[in-house]
C-alpha positions in Angstrom: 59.7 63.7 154.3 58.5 66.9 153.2 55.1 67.3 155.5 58.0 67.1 158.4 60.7 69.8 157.3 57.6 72.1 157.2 55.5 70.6 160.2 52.6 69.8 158.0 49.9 67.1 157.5 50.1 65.3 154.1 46.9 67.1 153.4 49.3 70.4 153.5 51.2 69.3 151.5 49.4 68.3 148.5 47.0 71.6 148.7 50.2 73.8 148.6 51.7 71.5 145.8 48.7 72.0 143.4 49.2 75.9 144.6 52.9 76.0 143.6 51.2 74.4 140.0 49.3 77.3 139.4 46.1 75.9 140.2 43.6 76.6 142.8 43.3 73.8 145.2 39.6 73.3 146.8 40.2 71.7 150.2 38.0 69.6 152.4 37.9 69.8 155.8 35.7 67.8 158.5 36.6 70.1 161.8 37.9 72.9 162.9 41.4 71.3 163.2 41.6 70.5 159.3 40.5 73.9 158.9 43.3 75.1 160.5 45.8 72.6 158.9 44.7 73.8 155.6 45.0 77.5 156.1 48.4 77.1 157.6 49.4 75.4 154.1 49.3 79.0 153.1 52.0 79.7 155.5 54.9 78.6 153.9 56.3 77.6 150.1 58.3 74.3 148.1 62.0 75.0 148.0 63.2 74.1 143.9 64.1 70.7 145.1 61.2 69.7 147.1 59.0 70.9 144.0 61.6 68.2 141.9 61.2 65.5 144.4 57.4 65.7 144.8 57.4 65.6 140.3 59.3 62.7 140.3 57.4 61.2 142.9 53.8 61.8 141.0 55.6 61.1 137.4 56.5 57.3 139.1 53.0 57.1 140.0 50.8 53.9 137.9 48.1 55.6 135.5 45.1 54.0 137.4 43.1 53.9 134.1 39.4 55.1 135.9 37.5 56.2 133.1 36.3 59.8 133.9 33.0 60.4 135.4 31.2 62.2 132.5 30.0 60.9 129.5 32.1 59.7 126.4 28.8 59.9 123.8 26.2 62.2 123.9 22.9 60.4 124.2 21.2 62.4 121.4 23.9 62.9 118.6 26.2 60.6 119.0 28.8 63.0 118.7 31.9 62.5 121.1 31.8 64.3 124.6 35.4 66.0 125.9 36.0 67.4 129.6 36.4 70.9 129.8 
């Protein structure tokens, strides 16, 4: 497991994967101790073939199908409503 080879948390993990995507992860933390877990996310970086193996593992995942929490319609026009 990767959160092992790096002695990380899951949480870790994920904020340094959407990192290594080029996005700008907001974390959550409920303590002092997540706090810390988070910021040492910082600390280290995917090797080529855990980046692969994490892909691979999110492409395998089932779409879930939630509908997205902002309106479809715009209650005055009509006219279709896209997230930005």
């Amino acid at each position: 497991m990767i959160a092992r080879r790096h002695n990380a948390v899951p949480a870790a993990v994920a904020l340094n994967w959407v990192r290594a995507k080029g996005a700008i992860p907001i974390a959550g933390a409920r303590n002092l101790k997540q706090v810390k877990q988070n910021l040492a996310s910082l600390d280290w970086d995917f090797s080529t073939d855990e980046l692969a193996e994490l892909d691979t593992i999110a492409n395998e995942l089932p779409w879930l199908g939630i509908k997205p929490p902002f309106a479809e319609k715009d209650l005055f026009t009509g006219m279709k409503m896209f997230d930005s």
